[in-house]
PDBQT receptor file of N, H, CA, C and O in Angstrom, charges set to zero:
ATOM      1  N   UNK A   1     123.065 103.856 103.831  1.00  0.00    +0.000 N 
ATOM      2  CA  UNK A   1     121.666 103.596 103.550  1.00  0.00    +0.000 C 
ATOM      3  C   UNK A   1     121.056 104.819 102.866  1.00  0.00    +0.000 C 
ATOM      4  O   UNK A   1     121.535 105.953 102.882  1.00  0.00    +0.000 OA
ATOM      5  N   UNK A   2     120.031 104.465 102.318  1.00  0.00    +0.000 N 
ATOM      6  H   UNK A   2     119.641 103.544 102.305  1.00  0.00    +0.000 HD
ATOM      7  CA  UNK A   2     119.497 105.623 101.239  1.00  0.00    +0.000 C 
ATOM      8  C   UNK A   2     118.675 106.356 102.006  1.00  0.00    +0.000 C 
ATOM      9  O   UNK A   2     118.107 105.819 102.957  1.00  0.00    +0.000 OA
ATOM     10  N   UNK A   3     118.456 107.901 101.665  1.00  0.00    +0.000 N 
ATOM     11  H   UNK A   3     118.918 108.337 100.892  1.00  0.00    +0.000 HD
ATOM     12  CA  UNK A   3     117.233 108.843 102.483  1.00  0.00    +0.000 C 
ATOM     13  C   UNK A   3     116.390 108.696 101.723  1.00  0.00    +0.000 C 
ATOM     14  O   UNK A   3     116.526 108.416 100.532  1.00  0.00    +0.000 OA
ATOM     15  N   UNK A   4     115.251 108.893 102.400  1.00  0.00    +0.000 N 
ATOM     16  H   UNK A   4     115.140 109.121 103.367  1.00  0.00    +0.000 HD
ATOM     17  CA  UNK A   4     113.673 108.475 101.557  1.00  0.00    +0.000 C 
ATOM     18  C   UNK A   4     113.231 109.837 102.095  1.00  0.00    +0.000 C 
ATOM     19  O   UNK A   4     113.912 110.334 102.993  1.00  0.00    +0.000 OA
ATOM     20  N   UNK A   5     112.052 110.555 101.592  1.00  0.00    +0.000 N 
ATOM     21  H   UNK A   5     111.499 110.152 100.863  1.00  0.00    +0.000 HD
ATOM     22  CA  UNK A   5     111.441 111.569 101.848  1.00  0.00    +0.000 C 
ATOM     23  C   UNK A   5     110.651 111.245 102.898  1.00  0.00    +0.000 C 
ATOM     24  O   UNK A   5     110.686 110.035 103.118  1.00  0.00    +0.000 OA
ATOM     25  N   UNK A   6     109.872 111.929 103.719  1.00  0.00    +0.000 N 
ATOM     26  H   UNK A   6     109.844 112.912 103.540  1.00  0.00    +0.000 HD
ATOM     27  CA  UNK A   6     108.690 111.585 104.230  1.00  0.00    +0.000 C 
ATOM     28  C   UNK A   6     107.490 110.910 103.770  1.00  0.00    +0.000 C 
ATOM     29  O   UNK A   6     106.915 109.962 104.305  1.00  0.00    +0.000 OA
ATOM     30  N   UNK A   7     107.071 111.785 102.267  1.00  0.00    +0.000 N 
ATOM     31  H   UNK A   7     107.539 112.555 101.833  1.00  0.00    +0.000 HD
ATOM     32  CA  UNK A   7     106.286 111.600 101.480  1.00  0.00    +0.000 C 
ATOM     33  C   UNK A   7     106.641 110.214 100.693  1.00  0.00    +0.000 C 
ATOM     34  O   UNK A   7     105.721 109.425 100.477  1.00  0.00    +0.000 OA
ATOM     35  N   UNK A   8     107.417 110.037 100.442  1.00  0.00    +0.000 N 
ATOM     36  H   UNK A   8     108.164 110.678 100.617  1.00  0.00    +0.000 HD
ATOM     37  CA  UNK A   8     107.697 108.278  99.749  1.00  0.00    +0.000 C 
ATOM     38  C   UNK A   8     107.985 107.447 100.535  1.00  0.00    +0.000 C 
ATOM     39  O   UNK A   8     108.214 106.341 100.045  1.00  0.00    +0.000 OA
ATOM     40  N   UNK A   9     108.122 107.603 102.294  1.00  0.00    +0.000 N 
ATOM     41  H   UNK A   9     107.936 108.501 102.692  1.00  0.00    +0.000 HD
ATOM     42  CA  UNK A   9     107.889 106.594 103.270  1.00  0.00    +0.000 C 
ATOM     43  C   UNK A   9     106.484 106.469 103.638  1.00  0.00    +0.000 C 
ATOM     44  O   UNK A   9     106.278 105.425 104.256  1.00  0.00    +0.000 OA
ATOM     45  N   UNK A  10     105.269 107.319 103.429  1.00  0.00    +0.000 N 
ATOM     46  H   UNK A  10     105.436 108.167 102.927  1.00  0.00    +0.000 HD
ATOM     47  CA  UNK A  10     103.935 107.170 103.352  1.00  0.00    +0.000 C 
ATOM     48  C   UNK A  10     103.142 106.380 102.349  1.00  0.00    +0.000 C 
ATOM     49  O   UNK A  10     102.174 105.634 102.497  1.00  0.00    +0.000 OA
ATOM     50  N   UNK A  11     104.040 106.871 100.942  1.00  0.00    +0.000 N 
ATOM     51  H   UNK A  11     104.826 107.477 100.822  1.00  0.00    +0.000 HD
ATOM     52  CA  UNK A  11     103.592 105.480 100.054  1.00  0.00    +0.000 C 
ATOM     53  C   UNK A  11     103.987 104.466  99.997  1.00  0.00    +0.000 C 
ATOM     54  O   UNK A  11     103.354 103.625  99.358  1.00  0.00    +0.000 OA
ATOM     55  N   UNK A  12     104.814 104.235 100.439  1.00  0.00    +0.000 N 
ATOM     56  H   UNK A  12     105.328 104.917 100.958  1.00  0.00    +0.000 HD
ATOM     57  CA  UNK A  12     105.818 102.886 100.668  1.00  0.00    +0.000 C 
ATOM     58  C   UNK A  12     104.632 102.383 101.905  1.00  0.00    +0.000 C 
ATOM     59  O   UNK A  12     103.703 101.810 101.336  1.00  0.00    +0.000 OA
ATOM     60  N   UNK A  13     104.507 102.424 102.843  1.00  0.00    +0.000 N 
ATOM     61  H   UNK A  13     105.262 102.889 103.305  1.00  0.00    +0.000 HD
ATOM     62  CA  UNK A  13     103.457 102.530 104.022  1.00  0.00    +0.000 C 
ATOM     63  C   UNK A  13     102.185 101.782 103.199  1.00  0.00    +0.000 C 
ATOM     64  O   UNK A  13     101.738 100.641 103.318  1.00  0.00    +0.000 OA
ATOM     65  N   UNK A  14     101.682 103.192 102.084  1.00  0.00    +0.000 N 
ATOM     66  H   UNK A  14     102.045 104.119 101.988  1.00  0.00    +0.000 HD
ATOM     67  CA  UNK A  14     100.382 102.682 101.868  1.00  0.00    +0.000 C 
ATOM     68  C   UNK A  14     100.426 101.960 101.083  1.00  0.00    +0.000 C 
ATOM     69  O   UNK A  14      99.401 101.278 101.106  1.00  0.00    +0.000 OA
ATOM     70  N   UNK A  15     101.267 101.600 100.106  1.00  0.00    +0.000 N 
ATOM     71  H   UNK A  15     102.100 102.154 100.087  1.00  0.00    +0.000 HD
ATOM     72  CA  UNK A  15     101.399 100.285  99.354  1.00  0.00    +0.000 C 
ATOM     73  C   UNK A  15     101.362  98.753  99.838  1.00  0.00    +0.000 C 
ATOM     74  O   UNK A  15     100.810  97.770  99.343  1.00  0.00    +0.000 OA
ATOM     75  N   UNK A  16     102.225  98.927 101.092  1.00  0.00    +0.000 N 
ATOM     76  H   UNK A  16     102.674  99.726 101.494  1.00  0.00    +0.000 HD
ATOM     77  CA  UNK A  16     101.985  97.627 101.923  1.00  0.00    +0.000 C 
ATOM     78  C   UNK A  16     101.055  97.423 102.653  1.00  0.00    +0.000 C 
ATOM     79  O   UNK A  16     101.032  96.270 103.083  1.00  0.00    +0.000 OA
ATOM     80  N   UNK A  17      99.840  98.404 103.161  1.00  0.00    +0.000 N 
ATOM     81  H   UNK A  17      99.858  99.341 102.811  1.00  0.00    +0.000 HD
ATOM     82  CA  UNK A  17      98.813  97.965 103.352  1.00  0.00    +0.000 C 
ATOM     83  C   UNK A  17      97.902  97.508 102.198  1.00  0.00    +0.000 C 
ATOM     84  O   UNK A  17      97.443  96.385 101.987  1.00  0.00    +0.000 OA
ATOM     85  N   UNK A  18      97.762  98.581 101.545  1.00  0.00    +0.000 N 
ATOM     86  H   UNK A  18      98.135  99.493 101.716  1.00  0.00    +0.000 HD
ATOM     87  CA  UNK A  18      97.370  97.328 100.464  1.00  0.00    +0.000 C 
ATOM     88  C   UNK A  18      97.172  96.338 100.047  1.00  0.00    +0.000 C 
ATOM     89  O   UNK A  18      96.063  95.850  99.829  1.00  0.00    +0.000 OA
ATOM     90  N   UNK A  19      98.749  95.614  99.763  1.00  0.00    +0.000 N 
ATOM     91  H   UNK A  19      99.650  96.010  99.940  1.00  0.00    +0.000 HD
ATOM     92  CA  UNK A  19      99.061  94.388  99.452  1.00  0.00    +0.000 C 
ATOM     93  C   UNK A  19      98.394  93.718 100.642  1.00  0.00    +0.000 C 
ATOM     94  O   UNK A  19      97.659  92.786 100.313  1.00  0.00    +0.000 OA
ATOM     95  N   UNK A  20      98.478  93.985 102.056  1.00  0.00    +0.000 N 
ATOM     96  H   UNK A  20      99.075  94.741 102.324  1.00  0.00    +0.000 HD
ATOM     97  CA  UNK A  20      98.212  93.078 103.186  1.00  0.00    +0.000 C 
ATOM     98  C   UNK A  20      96.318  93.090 102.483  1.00  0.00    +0.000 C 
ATOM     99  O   UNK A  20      95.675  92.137 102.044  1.00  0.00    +0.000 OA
ATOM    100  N   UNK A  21      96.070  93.961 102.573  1.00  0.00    +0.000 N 
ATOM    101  H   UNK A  21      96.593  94.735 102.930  1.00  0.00    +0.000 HD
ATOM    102  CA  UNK A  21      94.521  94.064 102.137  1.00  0.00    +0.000 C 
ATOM    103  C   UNK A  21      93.853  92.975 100.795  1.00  0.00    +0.000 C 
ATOM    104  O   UNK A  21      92.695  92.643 100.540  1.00  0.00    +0.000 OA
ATOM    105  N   UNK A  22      95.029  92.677 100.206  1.00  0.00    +0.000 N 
ATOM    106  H   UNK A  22      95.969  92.947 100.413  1.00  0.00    +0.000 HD
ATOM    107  CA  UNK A  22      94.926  91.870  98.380  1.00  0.00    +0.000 C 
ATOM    108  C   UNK A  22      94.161  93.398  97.607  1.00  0.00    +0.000 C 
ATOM    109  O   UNK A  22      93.276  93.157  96.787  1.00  0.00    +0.000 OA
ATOM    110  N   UNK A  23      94.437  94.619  97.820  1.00  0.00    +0.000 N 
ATOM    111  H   UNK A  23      95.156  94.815  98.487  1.00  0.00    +0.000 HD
ATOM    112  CA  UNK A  23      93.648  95.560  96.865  1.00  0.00    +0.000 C 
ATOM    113  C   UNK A  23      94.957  96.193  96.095  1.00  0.00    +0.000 C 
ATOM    114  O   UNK A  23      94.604  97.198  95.478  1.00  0.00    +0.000 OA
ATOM    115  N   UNK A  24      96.339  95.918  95.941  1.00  0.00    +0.000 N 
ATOM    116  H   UNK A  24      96.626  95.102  96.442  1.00  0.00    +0.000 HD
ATOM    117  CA  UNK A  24      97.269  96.382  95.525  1.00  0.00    +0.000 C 
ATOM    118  C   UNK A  24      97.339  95.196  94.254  1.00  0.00    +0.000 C 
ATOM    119  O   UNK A  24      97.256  93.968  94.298  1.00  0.00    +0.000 OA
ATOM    120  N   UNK A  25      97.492  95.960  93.346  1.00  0.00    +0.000 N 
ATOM    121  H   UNK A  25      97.559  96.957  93.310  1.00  0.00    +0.000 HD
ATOM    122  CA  UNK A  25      97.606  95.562  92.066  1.00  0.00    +0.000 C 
ATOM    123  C   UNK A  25      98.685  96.044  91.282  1.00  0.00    +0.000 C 
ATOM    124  O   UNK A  25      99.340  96.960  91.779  1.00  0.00    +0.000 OA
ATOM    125  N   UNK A  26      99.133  95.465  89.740  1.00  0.00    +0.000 N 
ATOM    126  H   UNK A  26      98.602  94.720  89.335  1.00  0.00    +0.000 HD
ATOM    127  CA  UNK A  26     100.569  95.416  89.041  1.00  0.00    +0.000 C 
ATOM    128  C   UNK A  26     100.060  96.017  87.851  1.00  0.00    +0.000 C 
ATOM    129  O   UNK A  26      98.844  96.204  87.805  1.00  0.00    +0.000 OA
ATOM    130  N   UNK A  27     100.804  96.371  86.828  1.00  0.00    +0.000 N 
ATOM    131  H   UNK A  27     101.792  96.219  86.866  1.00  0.00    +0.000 HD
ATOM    132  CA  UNK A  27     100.538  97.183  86.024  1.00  0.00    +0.000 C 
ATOM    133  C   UNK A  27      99.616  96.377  85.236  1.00  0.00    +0.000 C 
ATOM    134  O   UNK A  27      98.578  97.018  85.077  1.00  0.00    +0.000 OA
ATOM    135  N   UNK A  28      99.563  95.142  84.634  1.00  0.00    +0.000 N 
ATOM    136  H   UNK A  28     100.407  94.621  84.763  1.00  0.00    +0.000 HD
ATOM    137  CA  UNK A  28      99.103  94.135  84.150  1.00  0.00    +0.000 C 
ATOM    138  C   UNK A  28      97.872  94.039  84.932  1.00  0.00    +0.000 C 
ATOM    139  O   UNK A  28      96.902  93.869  84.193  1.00  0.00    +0.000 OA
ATOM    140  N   UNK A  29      97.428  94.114  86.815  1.00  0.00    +0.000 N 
ATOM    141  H   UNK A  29      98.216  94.252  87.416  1.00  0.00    +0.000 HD
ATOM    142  CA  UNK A  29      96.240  93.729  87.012  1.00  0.00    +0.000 C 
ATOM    143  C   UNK A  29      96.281  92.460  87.477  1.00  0.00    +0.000 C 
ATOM    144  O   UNK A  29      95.307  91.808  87.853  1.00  0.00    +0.000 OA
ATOM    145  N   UNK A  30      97.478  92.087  87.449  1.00  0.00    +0.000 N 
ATOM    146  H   UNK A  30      98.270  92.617  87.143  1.00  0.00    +0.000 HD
ATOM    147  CA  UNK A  30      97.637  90.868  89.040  1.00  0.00    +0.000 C 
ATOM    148  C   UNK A  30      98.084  91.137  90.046  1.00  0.00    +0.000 C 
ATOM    149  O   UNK A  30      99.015  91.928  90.193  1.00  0.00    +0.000 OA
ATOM    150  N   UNK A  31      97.282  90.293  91.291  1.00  0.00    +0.000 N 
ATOM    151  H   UNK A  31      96.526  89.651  91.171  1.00  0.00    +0.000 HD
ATOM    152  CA  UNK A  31      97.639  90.397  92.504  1.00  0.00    +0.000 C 
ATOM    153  C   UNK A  31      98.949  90.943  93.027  1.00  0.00    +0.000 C 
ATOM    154  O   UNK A  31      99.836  90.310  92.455  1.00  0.00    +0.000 OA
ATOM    155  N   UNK A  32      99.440  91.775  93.803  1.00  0.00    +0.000 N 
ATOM    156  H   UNK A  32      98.719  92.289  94.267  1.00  0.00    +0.000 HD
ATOM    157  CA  UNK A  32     100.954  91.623  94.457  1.00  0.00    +0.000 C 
ATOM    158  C   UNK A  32     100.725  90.758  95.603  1.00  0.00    +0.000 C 
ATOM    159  O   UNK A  32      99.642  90.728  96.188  1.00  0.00    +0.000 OA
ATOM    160  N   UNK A  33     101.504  90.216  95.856  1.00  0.00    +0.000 N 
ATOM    161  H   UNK A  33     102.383  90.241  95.381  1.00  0.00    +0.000 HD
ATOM    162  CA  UNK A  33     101.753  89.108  96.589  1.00  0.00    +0.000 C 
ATOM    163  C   UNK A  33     103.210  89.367  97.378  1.00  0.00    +0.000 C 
ATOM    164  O   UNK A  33     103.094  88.979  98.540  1.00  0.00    +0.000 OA
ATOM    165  N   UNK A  34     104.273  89.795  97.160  1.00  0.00    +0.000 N 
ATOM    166  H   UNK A  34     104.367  90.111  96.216  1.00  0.00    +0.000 HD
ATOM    167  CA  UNK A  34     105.646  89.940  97.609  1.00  0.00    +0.000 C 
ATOM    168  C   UNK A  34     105.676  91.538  98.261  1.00  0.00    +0.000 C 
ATOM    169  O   UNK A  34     105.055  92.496  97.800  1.00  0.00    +0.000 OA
ATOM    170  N   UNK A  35     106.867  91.546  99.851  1.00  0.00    +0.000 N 
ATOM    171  H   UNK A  35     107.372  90.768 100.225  1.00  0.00    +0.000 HD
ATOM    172  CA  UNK A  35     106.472  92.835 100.079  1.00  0.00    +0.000 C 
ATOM    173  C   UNK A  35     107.582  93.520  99.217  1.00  0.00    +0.000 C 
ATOM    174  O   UNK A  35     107.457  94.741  99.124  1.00  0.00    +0.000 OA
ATOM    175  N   UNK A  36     108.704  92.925  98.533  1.00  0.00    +0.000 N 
ATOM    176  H   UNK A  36     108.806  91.933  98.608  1.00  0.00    +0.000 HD
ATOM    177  CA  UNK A  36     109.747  93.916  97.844  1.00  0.00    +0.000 C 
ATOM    178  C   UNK A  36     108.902  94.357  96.414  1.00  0.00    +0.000 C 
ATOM    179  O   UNK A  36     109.505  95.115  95.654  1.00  0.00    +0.000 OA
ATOM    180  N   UNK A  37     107.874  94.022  96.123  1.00  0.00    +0.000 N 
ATOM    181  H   UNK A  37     107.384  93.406  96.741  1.00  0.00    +0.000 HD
ATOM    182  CA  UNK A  37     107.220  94.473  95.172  1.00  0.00    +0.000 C 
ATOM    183  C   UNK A  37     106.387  95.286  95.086  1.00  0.00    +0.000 C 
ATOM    184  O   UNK A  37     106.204  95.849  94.007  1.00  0.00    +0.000 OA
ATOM    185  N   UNK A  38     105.543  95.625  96.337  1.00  0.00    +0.000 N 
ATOM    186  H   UNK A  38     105.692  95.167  97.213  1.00  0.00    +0.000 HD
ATOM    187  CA  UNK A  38     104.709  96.569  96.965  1.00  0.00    +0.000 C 
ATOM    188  C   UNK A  38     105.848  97.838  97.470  1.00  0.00    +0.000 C 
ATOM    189  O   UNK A  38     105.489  99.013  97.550  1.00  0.00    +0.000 OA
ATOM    190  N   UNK A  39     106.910  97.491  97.708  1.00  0.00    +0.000 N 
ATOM    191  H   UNK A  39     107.202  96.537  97.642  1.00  0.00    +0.000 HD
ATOM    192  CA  UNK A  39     107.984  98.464  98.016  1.00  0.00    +0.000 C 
ATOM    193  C   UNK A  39     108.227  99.362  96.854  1.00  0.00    +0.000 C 
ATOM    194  O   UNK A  39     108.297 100.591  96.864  1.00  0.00    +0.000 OA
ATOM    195  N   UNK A  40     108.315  98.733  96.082  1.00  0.00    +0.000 N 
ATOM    196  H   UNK A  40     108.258  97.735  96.073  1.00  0.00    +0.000 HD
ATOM    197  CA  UNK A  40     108.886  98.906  94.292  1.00  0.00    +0.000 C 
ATOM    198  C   UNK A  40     107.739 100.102  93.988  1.00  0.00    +0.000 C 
ATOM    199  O   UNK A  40     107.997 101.285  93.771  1.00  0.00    +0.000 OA
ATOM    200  N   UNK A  41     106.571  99.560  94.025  1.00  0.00    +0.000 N 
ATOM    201  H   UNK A  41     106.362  98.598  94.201  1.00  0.00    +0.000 HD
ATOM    202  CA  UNK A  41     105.491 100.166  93.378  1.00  0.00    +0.000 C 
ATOM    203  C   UNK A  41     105.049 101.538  94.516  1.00  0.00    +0.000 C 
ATOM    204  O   UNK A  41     104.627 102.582  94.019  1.00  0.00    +0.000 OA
ATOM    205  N   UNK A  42     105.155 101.443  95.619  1.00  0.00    +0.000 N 
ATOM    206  H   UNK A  42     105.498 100.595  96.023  1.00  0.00    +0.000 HD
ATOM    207  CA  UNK A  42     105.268 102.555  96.493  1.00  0.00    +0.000 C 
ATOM    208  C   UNK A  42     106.509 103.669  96.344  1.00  0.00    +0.000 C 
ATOM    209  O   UNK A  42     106.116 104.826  96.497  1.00  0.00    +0.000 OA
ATOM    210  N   UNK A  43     107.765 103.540  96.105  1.00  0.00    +0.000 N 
ATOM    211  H   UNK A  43     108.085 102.600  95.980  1.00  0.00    +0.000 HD
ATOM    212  CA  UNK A  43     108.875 104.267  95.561  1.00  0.00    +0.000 C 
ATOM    213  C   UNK A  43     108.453 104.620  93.975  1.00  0.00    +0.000 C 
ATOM    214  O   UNK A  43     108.601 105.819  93.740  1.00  0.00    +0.000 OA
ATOM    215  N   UNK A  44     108.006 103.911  92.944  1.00  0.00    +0.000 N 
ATOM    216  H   UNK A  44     107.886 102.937  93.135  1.00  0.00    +0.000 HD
ATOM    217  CA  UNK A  44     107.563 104.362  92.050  1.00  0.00    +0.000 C 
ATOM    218  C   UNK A  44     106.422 105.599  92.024  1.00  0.00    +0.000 C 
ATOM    219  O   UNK A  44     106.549 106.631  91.365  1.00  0.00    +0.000 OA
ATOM    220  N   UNK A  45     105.474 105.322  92.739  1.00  0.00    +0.000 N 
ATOM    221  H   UNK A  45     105.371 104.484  93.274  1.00  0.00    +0.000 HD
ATOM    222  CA  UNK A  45     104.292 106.023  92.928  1.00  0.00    +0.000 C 
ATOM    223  C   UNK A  45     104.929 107.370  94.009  1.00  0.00    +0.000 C 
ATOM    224  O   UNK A  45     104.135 108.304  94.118  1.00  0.00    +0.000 OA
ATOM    225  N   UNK A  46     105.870 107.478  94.556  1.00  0.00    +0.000 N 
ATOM    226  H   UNK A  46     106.515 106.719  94.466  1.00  0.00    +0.000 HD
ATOM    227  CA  UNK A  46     105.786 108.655  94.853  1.00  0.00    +0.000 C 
ATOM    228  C   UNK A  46     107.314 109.212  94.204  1.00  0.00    +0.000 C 
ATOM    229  O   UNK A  46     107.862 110.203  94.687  1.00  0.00    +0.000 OA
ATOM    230  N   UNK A  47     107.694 108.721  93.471  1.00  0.00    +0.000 N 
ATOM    231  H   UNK A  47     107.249 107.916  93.079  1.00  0.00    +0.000 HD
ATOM    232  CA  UNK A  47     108.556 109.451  92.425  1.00  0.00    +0.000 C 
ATOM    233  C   UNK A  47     107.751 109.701  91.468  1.00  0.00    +0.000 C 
ATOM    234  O   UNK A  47     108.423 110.121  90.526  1.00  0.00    +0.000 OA
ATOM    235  N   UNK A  48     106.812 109.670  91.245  1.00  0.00    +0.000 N 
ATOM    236  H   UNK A  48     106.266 109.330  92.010  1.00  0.00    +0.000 HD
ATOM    237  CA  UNK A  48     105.908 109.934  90.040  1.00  0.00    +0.000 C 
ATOM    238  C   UNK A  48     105.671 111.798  90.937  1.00  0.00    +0.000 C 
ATOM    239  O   UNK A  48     106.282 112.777  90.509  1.00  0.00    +0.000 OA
ATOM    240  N   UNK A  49     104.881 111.862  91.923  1.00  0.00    +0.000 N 
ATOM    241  H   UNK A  49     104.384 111.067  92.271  1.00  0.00    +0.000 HD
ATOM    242  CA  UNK A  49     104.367 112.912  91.991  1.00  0.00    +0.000 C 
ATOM    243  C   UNK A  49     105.698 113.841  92.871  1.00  0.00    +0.000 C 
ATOM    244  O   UNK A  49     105.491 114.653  93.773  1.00  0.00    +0.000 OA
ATOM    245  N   UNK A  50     107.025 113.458  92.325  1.00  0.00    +0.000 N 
ATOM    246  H   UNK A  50     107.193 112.799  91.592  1.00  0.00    +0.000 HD
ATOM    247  CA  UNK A  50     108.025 114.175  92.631  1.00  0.00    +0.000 C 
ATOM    248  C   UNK A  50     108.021 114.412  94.003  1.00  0.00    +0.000 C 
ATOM    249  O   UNK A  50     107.684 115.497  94.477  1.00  0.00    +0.000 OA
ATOM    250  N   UNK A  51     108.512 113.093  94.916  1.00  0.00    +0.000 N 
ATOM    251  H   UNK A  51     108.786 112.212  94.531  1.00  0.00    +0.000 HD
ATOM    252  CA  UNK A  51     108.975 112.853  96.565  1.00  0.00    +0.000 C 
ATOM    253  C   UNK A  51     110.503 112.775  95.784  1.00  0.00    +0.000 C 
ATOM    254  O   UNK A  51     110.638 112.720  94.562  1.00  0.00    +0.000 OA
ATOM    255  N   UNK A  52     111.638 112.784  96.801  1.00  0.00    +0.000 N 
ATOM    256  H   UNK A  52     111.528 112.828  97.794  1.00  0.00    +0.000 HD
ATOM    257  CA  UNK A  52     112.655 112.290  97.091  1.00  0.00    +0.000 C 
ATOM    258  C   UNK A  52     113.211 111.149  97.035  1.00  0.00    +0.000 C 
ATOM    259  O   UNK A  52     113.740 110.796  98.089  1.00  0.00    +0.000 OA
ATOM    260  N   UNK A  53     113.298 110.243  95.925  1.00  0.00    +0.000 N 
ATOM    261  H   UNK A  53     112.868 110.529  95.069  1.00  0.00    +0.000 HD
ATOM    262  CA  UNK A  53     113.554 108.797  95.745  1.00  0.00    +0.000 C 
ATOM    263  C   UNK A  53     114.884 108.988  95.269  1.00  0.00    +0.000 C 
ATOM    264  O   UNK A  53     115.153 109.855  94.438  1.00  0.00    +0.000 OA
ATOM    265  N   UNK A  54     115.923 108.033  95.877  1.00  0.00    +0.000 N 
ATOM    266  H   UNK A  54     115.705 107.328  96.553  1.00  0.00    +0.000 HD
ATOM    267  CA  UNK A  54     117.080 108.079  94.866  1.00  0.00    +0.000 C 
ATOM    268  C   UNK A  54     116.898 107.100  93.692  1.00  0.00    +0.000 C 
ATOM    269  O   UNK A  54     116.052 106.277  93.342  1.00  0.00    +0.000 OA
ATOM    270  N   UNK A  55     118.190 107.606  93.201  1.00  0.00    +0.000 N 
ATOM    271  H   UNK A  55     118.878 108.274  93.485  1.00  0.00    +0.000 HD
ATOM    272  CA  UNK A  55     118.093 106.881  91.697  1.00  0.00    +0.000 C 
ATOM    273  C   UNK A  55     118.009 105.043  91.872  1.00  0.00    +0.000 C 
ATOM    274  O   UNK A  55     118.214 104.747  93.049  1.00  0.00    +0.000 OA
ATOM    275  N   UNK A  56     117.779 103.894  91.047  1.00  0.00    +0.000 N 
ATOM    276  H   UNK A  56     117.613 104.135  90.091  1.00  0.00    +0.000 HD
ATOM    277  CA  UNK A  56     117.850 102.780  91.274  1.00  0.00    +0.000 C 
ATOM    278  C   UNK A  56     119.079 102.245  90.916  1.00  0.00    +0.000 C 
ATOM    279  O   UNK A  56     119.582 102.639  89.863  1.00  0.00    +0.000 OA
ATOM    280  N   UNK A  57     119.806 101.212  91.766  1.00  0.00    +0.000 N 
ATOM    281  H   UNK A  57     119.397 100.892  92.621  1.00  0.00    +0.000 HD
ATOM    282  CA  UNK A  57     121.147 100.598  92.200  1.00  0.00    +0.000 C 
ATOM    283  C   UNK A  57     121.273  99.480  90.837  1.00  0.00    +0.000 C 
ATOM    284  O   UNK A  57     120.510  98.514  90.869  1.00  0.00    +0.000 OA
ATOM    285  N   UNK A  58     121.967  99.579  89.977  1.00  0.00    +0.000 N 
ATOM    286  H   UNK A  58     122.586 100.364  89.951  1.00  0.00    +0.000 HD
ATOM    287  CA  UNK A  58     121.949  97.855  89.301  1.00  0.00    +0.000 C 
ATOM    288  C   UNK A  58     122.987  97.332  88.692  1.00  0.00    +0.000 C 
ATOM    289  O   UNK A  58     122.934  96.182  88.258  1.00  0.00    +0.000 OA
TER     290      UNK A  58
């Protein structure tokens, strides 16, 4: 299983409240609705301000 930082398990965290809230939004400006997508965008958002994310699997 992959290590996550502290700091990108907090955005991962606050992303899914969010979404539970309907105030989490997509780059476009629609709703998220799915939690693997609020996941997505929480690992994104704290690889942006340089947390500990590994690379993506595909």
């Amino acid at each position: 299983m992959a290590k996550y930082s502290k700091k990108a398990g907090e955005k991962v965290g606050e992303a899914i409240h969010e979404m539970k809230a309907g105030k989490l939004k997509t780059g476009t400006g629609k709703k998220v609705t799915s939690k693997k997508q609020a996941i997505a965008i929480g690992l994104s958002e704290a690889k942006e301000e340089g947390a500990k994310v590994p690379e993506k699997k595909s």
